[in-house]
Backbone as a printed PyTorch tensor [residue, N CA C, xyz], in Angstrom:
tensor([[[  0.8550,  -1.1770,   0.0000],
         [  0.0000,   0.0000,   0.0000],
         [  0.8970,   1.2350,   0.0000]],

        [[  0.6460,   1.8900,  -1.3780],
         [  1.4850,   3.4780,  -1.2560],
         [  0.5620,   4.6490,  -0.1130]],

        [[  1.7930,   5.0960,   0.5860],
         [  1.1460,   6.4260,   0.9050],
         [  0.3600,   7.3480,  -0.1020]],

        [[ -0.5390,   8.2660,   0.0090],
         [ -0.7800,   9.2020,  -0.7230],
         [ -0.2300,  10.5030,  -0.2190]],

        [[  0.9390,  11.1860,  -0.6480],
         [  1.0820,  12.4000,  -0.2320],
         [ -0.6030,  13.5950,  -0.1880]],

        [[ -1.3190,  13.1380,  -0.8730],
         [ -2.5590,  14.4480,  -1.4510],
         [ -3.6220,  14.0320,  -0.3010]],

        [[ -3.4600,  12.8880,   0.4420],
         [ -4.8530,  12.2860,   1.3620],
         [ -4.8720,  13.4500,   2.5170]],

        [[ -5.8820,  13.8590,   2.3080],
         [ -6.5290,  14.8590,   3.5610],
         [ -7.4140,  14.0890,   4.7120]],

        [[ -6.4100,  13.5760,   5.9770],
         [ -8.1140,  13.2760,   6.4390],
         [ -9.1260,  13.9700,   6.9920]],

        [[-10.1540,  13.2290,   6.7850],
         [-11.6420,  14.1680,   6.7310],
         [-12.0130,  14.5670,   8.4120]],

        [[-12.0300,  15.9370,   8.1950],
         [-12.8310,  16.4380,   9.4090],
         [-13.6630,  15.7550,   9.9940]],

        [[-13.5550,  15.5760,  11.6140],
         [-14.7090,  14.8550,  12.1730],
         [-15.7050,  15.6820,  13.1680]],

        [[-16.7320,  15.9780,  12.9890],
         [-17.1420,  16.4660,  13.5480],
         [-18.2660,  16.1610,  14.7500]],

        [[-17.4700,  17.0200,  15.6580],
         [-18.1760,  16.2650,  16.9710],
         [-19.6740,  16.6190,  16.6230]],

        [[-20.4100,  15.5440,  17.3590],
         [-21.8870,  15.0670,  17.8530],
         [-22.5960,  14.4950,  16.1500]],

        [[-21.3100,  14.4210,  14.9940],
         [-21.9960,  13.9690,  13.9980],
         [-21.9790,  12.6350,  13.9020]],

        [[-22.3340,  11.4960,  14.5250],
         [-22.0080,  10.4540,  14.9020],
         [-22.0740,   9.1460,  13.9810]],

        [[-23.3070,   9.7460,  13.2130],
         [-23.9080,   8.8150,  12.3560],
         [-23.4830,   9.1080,  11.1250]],

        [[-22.5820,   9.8820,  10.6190],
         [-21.7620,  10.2220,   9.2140],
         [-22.6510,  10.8160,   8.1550]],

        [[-24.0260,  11.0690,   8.7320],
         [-25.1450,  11.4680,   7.6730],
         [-24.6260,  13.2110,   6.8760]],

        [[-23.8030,  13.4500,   7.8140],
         [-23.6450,  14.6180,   7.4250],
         [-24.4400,  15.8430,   8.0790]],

        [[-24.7970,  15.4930,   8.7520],
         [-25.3940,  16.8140,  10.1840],
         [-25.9450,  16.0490,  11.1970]],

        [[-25.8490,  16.6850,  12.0580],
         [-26.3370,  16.8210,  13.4050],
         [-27.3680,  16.9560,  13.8510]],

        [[-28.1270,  15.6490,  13.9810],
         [-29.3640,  15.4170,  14.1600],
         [-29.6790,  14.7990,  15.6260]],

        [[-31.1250,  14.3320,  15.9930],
         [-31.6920,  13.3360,  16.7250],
         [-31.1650,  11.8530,  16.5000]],

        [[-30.9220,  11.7560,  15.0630],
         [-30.3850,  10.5850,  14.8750],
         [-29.0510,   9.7380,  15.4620]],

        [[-28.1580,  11.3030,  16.1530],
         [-27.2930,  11.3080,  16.0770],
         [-27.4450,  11.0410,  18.1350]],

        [[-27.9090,  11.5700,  18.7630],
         [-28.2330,  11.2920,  19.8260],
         [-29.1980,   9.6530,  20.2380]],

        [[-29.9960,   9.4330,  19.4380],
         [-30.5870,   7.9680,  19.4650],
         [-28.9890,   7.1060,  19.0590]],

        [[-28.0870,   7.4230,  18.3350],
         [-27.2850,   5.7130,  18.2510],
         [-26.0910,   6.2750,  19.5240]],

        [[-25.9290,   7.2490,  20.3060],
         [-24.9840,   7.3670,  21.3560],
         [-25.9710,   7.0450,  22.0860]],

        [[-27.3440,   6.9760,  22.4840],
         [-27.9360,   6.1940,  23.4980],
         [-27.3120,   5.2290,  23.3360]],

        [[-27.8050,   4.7550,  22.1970],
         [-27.5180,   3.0330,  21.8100],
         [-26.2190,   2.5050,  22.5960]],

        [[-25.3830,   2.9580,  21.7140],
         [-23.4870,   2.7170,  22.3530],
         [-23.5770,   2.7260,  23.8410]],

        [[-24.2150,   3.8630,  24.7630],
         [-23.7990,   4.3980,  26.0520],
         [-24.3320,   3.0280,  26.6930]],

        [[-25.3910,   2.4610,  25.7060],
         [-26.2920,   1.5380,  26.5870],
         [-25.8960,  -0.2720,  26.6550]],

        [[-24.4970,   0.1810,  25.4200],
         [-24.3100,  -1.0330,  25.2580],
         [-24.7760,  -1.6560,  24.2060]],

        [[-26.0720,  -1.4620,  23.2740],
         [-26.3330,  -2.6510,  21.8960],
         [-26.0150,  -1.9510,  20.5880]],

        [[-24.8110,  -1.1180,  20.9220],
         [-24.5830,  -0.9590,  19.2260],
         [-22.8350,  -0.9190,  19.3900]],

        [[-22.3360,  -0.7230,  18.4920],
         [-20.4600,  -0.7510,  18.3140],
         [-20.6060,   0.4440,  17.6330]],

        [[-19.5450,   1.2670,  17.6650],
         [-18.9460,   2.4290,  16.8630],
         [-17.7470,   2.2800,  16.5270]],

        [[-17.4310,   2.9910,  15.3260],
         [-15.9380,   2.6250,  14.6910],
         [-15.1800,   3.5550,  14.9400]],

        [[-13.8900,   3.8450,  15.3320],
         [-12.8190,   5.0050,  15.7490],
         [-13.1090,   6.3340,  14.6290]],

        [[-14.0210,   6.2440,  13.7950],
         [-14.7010,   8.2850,  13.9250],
         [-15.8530,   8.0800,  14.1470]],

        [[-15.9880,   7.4610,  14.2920],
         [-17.7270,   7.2240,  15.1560],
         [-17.3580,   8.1770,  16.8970]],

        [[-16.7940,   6.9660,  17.0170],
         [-16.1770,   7.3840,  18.6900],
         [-15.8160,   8.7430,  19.1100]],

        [[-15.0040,   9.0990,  18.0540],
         [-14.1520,  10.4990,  18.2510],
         [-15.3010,  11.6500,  17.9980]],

        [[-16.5230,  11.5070,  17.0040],
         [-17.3180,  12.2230,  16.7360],
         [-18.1880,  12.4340,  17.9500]],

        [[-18.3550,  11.0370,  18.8180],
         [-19.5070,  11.2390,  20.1670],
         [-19.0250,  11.7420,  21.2020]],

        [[-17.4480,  12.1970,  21.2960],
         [-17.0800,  12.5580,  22.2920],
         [-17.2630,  13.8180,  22.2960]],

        [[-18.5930,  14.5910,  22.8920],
         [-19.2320,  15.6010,  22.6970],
         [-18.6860,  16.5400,  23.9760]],

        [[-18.2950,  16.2480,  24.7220],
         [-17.7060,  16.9970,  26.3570],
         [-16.1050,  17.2720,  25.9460]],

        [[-15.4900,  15.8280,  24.5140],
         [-13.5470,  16.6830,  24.5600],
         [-13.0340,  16.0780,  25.7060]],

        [[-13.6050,  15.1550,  26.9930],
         [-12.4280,  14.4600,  27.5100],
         [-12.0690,  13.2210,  27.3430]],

        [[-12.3020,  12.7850,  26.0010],
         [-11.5870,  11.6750,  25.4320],
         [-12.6290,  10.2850,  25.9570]],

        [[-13.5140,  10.5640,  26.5000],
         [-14.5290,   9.3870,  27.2500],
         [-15.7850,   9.1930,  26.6380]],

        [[-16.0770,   8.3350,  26.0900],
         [-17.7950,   8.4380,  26.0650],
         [-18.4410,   7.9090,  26.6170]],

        [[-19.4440,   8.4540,  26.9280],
         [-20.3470,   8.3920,  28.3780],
         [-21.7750,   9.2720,  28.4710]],

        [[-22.5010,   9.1610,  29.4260],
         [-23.7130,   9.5820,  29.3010],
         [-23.4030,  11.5490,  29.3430]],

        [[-22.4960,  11.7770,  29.8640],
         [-22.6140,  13.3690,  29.7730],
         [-22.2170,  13.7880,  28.0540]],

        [[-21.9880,  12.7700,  27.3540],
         [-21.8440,  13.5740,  26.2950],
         [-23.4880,  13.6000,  25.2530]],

        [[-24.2980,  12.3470,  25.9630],
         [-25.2260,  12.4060,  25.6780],
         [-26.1400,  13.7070,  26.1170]],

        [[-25.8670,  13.7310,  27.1140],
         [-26.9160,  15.3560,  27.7710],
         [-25.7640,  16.2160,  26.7930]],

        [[-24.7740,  16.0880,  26.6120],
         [-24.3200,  18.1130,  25.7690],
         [-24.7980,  17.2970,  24.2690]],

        [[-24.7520,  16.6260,  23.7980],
         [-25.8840,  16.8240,  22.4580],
         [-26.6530,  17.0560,  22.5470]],

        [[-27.3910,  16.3390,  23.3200],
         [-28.7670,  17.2140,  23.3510],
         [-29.2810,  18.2950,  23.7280]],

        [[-28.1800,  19.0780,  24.7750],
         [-28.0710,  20.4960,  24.8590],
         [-28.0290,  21.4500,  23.0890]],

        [[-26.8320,  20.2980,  22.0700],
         [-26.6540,  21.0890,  21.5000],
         [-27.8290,  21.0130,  20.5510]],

        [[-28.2430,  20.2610,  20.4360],
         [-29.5770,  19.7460,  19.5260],
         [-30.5950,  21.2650,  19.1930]],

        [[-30.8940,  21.0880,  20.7600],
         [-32.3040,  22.1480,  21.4050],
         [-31.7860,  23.3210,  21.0210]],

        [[-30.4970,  23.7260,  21.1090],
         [-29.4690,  25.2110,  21.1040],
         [-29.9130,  25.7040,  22.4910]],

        [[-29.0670,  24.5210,  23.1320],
         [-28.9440,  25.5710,  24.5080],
         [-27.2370,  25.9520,  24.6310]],

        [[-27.0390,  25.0990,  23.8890],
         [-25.3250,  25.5260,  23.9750],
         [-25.0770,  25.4830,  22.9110]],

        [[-24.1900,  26.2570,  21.7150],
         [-24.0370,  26.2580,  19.9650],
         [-22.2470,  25.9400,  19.6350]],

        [[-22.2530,  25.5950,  20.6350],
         [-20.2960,  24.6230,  20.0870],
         [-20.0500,  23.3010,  20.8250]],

        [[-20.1490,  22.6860,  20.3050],
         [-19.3460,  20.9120,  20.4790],
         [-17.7930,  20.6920,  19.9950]],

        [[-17.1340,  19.9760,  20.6890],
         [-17.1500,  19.7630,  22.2100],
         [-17.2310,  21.0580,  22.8170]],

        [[-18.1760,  20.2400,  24.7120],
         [-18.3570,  21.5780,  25.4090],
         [-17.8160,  20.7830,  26.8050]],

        [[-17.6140,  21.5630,  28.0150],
         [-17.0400,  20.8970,  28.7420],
         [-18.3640,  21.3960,  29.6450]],

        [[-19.2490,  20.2760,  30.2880],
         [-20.2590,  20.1000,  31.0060],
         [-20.0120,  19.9110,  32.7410]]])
């Protein structure tokens, strides 16, 4: 496998979890899922749900999506 000098990797953006390309409900229903245990996420899955920035996922990143969802808070990661 050649390197590609030109490969950009792609921005991940927190609380976009589900790769749809925005930041939805959808996106808070599959970090239930994960937090709860019946789903797997793949390493930008993961990095995308870590919505709090301390490297953990866990139920507080579930409450700051959905903070950010409603717009009670308008930047992800937030530190809760």
């Amino acid at each position: 496998i050649e390197e590609n000098p030109e490969y950009i990797k792609p921005e991940i953006a927190a609380g976009e979890i589900n790769r749809d390309g925005r930041v939805s409900l959808l996106d808070v229903v599959l970090l239930c899922k994960y937090t709860a245990g019946s789903v797997t996420l793949n390493s930008s899955q993961l990095e995308a749900a870590d919505c709090t920035g301390d490297s953990i996922v866990n139920s507080s990143d579930v409450t700051a999506l959905q903070m950010y969802i409603v717009e009670k808070i308008s930047v992800l990661p937030v530190v809760i």
